[in-house]
ROKEGU-346872 format. One record per residue (C-alpha): z, y, x. Coordinates in Angstrom, 3 decimals. Layout:
% ROKEGU-346872
+----------+----------+----------+
|       up |    north |     east |
+----------+----------+----------+
|        Z |        Y |        X |
...
+----------+----------+----------+
END
This chain:
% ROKEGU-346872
+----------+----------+----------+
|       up |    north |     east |
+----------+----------+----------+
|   35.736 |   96.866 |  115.270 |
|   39.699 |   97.385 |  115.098 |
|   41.579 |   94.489 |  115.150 |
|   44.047 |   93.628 |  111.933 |
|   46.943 |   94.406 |  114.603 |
|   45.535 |   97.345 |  115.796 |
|   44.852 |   98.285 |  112.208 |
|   48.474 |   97.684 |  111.198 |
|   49.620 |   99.685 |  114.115 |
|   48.207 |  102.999 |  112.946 |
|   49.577 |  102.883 |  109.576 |
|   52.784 |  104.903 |  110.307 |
|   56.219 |  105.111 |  107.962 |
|   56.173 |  108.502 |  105.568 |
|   58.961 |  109.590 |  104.294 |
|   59.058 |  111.486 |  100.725 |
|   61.559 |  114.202 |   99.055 |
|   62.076 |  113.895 |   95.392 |
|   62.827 |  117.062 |   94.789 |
|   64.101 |  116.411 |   91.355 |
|   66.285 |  114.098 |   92.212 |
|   69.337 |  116.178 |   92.804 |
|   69.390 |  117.782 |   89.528 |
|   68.144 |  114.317 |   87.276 |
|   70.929 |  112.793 |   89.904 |
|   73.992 |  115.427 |   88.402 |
|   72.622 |  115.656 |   84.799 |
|   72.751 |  112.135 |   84.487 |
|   76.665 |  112.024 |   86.357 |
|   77.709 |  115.217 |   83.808 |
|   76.118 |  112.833 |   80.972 |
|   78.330 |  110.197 |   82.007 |
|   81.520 |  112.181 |   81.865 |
|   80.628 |  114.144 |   78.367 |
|   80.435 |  110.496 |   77.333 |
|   83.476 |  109.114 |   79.117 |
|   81.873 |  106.391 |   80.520 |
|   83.189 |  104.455 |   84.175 |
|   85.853 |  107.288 |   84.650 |
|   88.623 |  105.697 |   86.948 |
|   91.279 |  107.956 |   87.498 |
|   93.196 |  110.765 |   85.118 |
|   94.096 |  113.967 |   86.858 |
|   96.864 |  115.421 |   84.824 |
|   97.173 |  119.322 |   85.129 |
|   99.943 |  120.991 |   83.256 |
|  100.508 |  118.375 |   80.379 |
|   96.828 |  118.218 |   79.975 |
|   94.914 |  114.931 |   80.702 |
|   91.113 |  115.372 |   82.703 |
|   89.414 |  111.626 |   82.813 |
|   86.987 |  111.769 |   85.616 |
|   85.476 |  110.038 |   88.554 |
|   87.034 |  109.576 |   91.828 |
|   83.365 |  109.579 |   93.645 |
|   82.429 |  112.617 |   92.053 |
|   85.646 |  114.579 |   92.946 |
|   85.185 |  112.864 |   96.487 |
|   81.814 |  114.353 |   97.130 |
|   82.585 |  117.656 |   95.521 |
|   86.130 |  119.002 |   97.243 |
|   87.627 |  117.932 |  100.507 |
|   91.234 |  117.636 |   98.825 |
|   90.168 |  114.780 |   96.314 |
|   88.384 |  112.996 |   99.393 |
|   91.387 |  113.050 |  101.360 |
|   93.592 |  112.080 |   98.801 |
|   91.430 |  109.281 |   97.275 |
|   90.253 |  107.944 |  101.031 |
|   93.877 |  108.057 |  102.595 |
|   96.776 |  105.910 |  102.121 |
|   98.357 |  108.246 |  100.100 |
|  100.080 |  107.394 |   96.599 |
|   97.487 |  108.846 |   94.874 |
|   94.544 |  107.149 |   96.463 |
|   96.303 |  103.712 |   93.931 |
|   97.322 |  105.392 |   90.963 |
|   95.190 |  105.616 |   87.673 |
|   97.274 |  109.408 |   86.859 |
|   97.675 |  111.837 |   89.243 |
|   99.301 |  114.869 |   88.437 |
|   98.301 |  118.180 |   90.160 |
|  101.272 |  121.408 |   90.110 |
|  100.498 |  124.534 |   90.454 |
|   97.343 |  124.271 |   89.328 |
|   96.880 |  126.013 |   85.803 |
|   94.777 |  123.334 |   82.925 |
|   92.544 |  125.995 |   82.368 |
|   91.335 |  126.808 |   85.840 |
|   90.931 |  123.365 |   86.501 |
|   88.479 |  122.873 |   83.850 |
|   86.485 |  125.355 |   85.027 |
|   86.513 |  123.576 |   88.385 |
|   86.171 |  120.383 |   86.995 |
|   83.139 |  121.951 |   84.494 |
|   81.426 |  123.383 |   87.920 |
|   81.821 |  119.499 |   89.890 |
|   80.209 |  117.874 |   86.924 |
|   77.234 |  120.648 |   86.312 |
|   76.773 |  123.031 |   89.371 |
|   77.350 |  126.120 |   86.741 |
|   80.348 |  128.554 |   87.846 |
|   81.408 |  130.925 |   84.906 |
|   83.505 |  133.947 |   86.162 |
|   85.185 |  136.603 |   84.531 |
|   87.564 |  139.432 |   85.121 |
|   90.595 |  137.714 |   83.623 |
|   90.051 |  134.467 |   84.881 |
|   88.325 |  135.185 |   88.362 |
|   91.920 |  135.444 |   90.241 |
|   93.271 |  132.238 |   88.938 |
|   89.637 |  130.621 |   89.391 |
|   89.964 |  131.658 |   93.236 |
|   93.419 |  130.263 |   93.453 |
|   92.594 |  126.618 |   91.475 |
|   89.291 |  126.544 |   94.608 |
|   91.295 |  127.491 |   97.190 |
|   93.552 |  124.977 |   96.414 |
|   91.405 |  122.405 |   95.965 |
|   88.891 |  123.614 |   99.508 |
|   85.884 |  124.307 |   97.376 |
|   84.266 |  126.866 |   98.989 |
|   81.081 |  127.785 |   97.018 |
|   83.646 |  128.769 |   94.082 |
|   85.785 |  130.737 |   96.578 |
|   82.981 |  132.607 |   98.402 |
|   81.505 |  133.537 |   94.253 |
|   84.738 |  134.266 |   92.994 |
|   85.160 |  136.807 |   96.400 |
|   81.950 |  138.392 |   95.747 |
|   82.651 |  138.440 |   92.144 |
|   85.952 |  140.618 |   92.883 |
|   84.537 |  142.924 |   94.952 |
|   81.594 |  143.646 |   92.821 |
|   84.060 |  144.540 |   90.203 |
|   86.273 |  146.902 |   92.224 |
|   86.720 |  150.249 |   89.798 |
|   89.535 |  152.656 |   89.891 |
|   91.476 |  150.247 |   86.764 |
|   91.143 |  147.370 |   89.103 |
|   91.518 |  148.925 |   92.667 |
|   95.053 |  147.723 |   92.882 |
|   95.323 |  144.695 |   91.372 |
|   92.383 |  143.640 |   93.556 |
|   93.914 |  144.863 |   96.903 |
|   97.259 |  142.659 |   95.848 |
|   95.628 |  139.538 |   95.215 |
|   93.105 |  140.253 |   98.144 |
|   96.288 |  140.983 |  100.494 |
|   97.719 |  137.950 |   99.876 |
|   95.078 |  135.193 |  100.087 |
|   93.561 |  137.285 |  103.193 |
|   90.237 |  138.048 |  101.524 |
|   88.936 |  141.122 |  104.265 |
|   86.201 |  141.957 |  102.507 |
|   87.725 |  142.701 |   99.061 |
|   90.695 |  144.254 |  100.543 |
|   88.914 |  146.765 |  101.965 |
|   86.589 |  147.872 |   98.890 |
|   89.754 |  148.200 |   97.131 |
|   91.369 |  150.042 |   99.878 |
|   88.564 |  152.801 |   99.718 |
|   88.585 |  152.924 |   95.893 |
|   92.782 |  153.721 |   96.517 |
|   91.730 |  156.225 |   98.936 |
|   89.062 |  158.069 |   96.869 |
|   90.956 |  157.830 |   93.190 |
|   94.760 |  158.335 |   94.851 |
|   96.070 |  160.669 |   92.602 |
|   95.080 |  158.746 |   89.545 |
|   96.079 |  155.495 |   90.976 |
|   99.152 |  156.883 |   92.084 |
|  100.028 |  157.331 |   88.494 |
|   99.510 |  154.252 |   86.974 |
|  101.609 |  151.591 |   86.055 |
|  100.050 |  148.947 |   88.510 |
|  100.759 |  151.417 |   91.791 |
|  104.636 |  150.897 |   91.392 |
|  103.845 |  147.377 |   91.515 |
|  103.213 |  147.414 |   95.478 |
|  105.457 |  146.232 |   98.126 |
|  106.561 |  148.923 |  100.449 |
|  104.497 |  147.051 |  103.084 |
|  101.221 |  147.916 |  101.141 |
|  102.702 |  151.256 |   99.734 |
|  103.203 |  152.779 |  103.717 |
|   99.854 |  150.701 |  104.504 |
|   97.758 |  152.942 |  102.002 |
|   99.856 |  156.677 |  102.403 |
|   99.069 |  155.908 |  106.242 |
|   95.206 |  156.479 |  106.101 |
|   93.518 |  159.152 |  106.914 |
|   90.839 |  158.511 |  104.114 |
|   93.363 |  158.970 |  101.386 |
|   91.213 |  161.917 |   99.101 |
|   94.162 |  164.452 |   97.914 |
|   94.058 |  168.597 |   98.206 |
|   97.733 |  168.516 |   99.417 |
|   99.911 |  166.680 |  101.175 |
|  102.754 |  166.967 |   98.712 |
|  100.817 |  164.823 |   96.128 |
|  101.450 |  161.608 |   99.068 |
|  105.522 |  162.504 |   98.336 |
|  105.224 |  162.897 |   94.633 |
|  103.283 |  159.038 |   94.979 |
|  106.338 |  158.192 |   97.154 |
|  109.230 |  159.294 |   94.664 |
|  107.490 |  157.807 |   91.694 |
|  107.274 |  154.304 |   93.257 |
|  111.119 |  154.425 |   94.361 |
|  112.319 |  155.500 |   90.774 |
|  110.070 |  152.413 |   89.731 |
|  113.440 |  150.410 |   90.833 |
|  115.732 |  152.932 |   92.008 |
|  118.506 |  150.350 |   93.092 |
|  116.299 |  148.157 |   94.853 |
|  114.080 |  150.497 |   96.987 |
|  115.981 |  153.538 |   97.506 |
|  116.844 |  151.966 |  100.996 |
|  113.303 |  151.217 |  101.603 |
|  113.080 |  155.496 |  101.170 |
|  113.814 |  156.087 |  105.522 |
|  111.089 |  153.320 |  106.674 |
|  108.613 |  155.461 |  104.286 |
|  109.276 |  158.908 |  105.211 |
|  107.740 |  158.938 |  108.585 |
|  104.370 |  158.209 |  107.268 |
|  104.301 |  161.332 |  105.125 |
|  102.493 |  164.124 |  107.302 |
|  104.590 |  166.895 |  107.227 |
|  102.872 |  169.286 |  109.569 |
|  100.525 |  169.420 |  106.721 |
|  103.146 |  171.100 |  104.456 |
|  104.840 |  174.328 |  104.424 |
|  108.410 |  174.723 |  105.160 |
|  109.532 |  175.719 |  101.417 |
|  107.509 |  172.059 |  100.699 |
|  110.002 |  170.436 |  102.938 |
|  113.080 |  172.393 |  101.936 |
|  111.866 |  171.181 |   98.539 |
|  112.098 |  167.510 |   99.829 |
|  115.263 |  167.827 |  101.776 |
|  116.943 |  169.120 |   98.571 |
|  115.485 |  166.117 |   96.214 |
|  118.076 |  163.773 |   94.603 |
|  116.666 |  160.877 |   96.475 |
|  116.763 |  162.417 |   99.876 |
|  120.533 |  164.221 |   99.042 |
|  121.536 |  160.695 |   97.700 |
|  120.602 |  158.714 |  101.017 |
|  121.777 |  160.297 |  104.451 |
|  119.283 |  158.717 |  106.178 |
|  116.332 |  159.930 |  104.813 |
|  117.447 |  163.323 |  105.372 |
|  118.094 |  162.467 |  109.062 |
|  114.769 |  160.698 |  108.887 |
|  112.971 |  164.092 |  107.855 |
|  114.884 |  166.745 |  110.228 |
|  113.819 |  164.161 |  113.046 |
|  109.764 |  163.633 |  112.099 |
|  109.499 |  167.945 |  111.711 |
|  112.000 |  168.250 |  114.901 |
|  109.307 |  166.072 |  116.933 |
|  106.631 |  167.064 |  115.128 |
|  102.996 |  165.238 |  115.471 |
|  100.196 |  167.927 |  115.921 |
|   97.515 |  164.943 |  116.297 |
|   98.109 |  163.776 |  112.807 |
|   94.954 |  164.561 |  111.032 |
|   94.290 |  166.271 |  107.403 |
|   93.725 |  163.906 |  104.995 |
|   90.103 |  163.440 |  104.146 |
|   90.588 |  165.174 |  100.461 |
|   91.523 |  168.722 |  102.436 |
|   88.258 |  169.656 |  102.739 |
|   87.043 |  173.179 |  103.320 |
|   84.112 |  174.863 |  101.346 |
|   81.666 |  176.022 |  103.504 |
|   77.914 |  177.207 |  102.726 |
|   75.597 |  174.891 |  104.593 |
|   72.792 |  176.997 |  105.877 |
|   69.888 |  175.853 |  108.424 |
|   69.664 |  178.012 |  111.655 |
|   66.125 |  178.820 |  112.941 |
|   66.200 |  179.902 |  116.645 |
|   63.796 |  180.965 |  118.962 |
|   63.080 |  180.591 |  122.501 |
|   60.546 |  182.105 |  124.652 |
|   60.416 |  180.181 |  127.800 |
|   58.285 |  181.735 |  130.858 |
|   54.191 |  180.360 |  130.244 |
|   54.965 |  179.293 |  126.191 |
|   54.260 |  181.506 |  123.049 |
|   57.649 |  180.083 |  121.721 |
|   59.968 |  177.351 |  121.110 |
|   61.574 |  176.875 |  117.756 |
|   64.847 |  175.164 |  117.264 |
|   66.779 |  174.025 |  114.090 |
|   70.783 |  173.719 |  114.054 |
|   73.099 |  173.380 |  110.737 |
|   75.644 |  176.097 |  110.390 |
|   78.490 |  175.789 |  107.949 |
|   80.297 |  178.549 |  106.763 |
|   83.071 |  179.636 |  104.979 |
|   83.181 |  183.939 |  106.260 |
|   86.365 |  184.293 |  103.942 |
|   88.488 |  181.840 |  106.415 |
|   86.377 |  183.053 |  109.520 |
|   84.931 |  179.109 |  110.063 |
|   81.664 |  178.742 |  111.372 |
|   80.963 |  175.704 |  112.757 |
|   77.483 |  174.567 |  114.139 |
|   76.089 |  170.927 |  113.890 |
|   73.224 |  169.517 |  115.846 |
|   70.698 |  167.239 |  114.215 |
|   66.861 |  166.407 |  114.973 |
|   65.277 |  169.638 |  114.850 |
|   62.355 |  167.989 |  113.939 |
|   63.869 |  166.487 |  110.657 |
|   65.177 |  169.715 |  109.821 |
|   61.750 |  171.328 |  110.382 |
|   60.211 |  168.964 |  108.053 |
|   62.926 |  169.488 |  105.620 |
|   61.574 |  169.281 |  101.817 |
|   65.038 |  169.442 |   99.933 |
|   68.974 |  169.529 |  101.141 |
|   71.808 |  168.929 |   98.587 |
|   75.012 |  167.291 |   98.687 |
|   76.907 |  165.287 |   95.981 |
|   79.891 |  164.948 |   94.072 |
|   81.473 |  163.018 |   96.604 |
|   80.475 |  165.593 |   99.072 |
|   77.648 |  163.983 |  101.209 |
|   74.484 |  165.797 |  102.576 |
|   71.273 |  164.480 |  102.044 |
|   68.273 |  165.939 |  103.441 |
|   64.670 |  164.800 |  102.167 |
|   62.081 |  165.527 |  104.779 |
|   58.393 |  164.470 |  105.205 |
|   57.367 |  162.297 |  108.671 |
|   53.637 |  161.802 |  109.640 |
|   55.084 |  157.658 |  108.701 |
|   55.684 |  159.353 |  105.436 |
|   58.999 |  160.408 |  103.125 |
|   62.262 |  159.808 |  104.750 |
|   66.076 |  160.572 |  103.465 |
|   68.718 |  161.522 |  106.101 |
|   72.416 |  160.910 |  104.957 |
|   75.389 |  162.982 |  106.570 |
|   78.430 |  161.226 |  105.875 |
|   81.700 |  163.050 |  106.651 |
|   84.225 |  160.147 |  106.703 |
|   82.078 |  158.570 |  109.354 |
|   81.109 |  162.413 |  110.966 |
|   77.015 |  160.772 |  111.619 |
|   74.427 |  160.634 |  110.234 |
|   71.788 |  157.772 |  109.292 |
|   68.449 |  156.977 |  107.972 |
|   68.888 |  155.792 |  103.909 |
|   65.875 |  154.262 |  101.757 |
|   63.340 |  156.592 |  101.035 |
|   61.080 |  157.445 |   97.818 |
|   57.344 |  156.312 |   98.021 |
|   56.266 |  158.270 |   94.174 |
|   55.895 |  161.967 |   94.875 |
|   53.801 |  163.009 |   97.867 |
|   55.930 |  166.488 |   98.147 |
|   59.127 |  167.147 |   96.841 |
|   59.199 |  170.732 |   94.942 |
|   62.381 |  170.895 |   93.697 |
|   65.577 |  168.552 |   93.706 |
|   69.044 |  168.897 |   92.381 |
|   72.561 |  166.861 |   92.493 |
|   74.365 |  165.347 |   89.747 |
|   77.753 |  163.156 |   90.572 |
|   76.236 |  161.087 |   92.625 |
|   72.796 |  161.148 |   91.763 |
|   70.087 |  163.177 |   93.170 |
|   66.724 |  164.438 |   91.052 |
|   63.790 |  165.248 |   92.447 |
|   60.334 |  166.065 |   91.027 |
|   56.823 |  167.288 |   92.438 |
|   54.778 |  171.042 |   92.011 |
|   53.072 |  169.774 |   88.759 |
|   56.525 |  167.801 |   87.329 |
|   54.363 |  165.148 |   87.130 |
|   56.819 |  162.825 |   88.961 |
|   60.392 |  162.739 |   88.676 |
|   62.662 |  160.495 |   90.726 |
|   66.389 |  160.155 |   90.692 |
|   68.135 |  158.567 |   94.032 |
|   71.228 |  156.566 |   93.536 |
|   72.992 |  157.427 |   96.535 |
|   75.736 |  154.767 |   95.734 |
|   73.448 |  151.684 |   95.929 |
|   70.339 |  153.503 |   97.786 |
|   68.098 |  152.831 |   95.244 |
|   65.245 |  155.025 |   93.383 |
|   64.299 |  154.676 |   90.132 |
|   61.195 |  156.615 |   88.187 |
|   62.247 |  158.562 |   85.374 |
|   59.242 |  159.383 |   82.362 |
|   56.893 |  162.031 |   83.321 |
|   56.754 |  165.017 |   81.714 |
|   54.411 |  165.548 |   79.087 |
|   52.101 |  168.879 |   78.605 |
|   52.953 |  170.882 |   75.501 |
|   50.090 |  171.951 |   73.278 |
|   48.517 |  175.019 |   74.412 |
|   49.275 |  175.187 |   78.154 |
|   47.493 |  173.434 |   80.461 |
|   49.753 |  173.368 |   83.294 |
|   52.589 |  175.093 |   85.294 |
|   51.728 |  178.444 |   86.426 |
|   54.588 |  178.302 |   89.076 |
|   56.357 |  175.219 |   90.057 |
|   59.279 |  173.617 |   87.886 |
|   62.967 |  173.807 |   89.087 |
|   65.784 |  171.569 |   88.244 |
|   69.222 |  172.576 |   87.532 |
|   72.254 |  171.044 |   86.068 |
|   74.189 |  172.599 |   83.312 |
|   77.026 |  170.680 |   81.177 |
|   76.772 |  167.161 |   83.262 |
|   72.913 |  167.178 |   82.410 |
|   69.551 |  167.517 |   83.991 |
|   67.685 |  170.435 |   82.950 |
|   64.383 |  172.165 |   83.917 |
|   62.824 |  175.189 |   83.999 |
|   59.147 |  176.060 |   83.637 |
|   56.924 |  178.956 |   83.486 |
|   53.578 |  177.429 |   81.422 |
|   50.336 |  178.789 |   81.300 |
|   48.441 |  179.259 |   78.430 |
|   44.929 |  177.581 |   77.257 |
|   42.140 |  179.850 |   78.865 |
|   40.532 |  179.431 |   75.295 |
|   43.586 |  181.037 |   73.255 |
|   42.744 |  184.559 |   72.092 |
|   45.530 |  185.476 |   74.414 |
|   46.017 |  184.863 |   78.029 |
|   50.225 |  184.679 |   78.937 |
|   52.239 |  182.291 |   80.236 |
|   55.666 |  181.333 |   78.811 |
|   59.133 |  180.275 |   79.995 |
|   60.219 |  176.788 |   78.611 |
|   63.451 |  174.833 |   79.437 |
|   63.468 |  171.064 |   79.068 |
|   66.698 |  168.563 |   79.252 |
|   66.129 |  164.991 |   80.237 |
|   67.794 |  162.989 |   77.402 |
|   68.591 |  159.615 |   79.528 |
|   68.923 |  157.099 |   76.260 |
|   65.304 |  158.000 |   75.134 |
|   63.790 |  158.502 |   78.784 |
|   62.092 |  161.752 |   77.551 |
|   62.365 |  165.367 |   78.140 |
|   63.461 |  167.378 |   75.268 |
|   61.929 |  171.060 |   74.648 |
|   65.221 |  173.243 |   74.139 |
|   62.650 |  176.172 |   72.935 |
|   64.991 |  178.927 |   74.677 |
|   63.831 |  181.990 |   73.676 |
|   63.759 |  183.302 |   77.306 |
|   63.613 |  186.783 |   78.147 |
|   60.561 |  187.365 |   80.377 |
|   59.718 |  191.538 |   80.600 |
|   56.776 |  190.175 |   82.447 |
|   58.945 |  189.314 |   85.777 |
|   58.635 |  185.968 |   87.243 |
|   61.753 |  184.496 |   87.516 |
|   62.461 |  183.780 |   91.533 |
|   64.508 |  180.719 |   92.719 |
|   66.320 |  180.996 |   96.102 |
|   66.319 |  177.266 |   96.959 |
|   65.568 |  173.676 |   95.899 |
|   67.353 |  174.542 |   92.041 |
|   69.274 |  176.909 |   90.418 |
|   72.654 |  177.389 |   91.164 |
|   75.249 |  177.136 |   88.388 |
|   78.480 |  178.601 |   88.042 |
|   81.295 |  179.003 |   86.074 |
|   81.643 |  182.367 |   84.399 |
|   84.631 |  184.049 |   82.845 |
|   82.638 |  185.512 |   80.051 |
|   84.910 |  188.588 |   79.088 |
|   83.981 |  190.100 |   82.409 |
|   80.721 |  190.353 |   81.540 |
|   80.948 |  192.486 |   78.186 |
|   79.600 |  195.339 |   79.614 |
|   76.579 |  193.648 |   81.237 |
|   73.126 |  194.194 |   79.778 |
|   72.493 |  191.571 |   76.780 |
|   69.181 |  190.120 |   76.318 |
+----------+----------+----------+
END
């Protein structure tokens, strides 16, 4: 029989979490500061008196504890007053100490960042970052990349450095692009990545943003010259230059430009917006090696036969063997949809990077039929248009669209559907068979758009032409082009 001491000595110390203690513990310290109640010190922000707690500022921001725990004046004073800190901001802060609720905005999230830098908390920094770079759009791009540049933020800097890049001759025009410093001005015409068709739209950027304020950045005008590229224009486009009142008005930048085309820089590259239209085909090759029936191999081949480019581009032969559906977006990427014995996979080809990589596949339709592009957006559906995906290629995310419903009278697709897009929207095109128990057997061409609000496919009832011909497509969707109608007066009209 144990002993009482042996008995004692087995009982070990436990200890327990209350795991609703933290939030009872800051309910009941924001009740206590709605209600006023054992607040010892007054932080005074712009005119504007905050009552609060020196423990809870303590334990919430590294600047309060050092103030309040030092021997500085402050640490003895019932009012401290905070500069350059706006009242606002602060209540925000001072809202987020007492609760653990942030609220940011667009209009406030800059002044938010500034008020928590400031005061070294870093949960409201890190949010506010995020926040900013979640919300970098073309109308923003700039702002952003200011306010980014100068508290060192990496992260949004860079998002709003590519959203420069890709909208440049848009930004370029607005009000808030004259607002750079030449630092950040020669910073962004430097890139490679900067998206424009010609090289004189960079100088046309330039001479808007020195008229901005003529007097005080004309002699910024021979610091900025070298970092336009011109081996990529002709020699009228630098004549044209040479001879503008800004050049003819400063001696130096004239000097300036005679020097950069005397030297000349072959290695400077085209900007990423002087791209070349090429057909992208896929080149089937085969080998007969001694003792083997055959090898087949698969290569990419882009063309363009009017400039005499043809350029070949190895991939996984395998992948491209496999291939299901090829199309390339808006913002002129290549994705490839092929089918693994793992299951579906979806190869991106990105040019800025020149690679490709492996992006997040679709798990809905066992076979892609036929898929199309739209912006950046790519549609795919199966043989019965049963299932129809659309691939965000932006976030890399799928999403299901409604199925497509049977029409009365047919009881399924004779041939398989095919997707095109006409006038910014998704349309199909279907050749239905009839019931077997209608008095007459035919089959009947039907296009459908996908109306987006609704989620449903809308019959168009096109009277389509069909003279008993199927009609053929010659890849993954029709192709669509613009057409100069008064050519075709004389063709035949159905």
């Amino acid at each position: 029989m144990a002993t009482a001491d042996q008995e004692a000595s087995s009982v070990r110390p436990r200890s327990y979490q209350d795991e609703s203690y933290p939030h009872g513990f800051l309910g009941t310290v924001g009740d206590l500061q709605k209600a006023g109640v054992l607040q010892d010190v007054v932080i005074e922000v712009e005119d504007r008196r905050f009552p609060c707690h020196r423990l809870v500022l303590s334990a919430a921001s590294p600047y309060f504890r050092a103030m309040f725990t030092s021997d500085m004046a402050e640490s003895r004073q019932k009012t401290v007053v905070l500069q350059g800190l706006d009242a606002d901001m602060f209540g925000e802060i001072l809202s987020y100490i007492y609760s653990g609720t942030l609220h940011v905005s667009l209009d406030k999230v800059q002044p938010l960042y500034q008020a928590a830098d400031l005061l070294q908390l870093d949960y409201v920094r890190d949010t506010c970052s995020s926040y900013m770079a979640m919300n970098v759009k073309r109308s923003t791009c700039v702002d952003l990349y200011k306010f980014a540049d100068v508290f060192s933020l990496d992260f949004v800097r860079r998002r709003s450095m590519q959203s420069i890049h890709h909208h440049f001759a848009k930004v370029a025009s607005s009000e808030e692009f004259c607002s750079l410093s030449v630092n950040q001005l020669t910073e962004i015409i430097s890139h490679d990545e900067l998206d424009v068709k010609e090289e004189t739209t960079v100088w046309e950027a330039v001479v808007r943003w020195v008229q901005h304020s003529r007097e005080d950045r004309l002699h910024h005008l021979p610091s900025i010259l070298p970092h336009i590229r011109f081996n990529l224009l002709t020699s009228d486009d630098t004549a044209a230059i040479l001879d503008h009142p800004l050049v003819r008005e400063d001696p130096g930048s004239s000097e300036v430009i005679r020097n950069v085309v005397q030297e000349g820089n072959p290695d400077l590259k085209l900007r990423l917006g002087m791209t070349t239209e090429m057909v992208l085909l896929t080149n089937l090759k085969y080998m007969f090696p001694p003792g083997t029936t055959y090898i087949s191999t698969y290569t990419l081949l882009f063309m363009n036969p009017r400039q005499g480019k043809y350029i070949s581009c190895s991939y996984d032969s395998d992948i491209l063997s496999r291939a299901e559906a090829m199309t390339v977006t808006s913002d002129n990427n290549i994705y490839i949809l092929s089918r693994e014995v793992t299951g579906p996979e979806v190869h991106h080809y990105d040019p800025s990077q020149n690679r490709w990589c492996k992006r997040t596949p679709q798990n809905v339709i066992s076979e892609v039929f036929t898929s199309v592009a739209m912006g950046t957006e790519i549609f795919c559906t199966d043989f019965d248009f049963s299932q129809t995906m659309v691939y965000d290629t932006v976030s890399d995310s799928w999403q299901t669209l409604q199925g497509w419903q049977n029409p009365e009278n047919a009881t399924s697709l004779d041939i398989g559907p095919t997707l095109f897009v006409l006038e910014n929207q998704l349309h199909v095109h279907v050749l239905l068979e009839a019931e077997e128990s209608s008095e007459e057997e035919s089959a009947e061409y039907q296009v459908y758009v996908y109306d987006r609000s609704a989620d449903a496919w809308r019959d168009l009832e096109a009277a389509l032409p069909d003279g008993g011909d199927l009609y053929v497509r010659r890849g993954p969707h029709w192709p669509v082009a613009r057409i100069y109608l008064p050519y075709l007066m004389g063709a035949q009209k159905h």
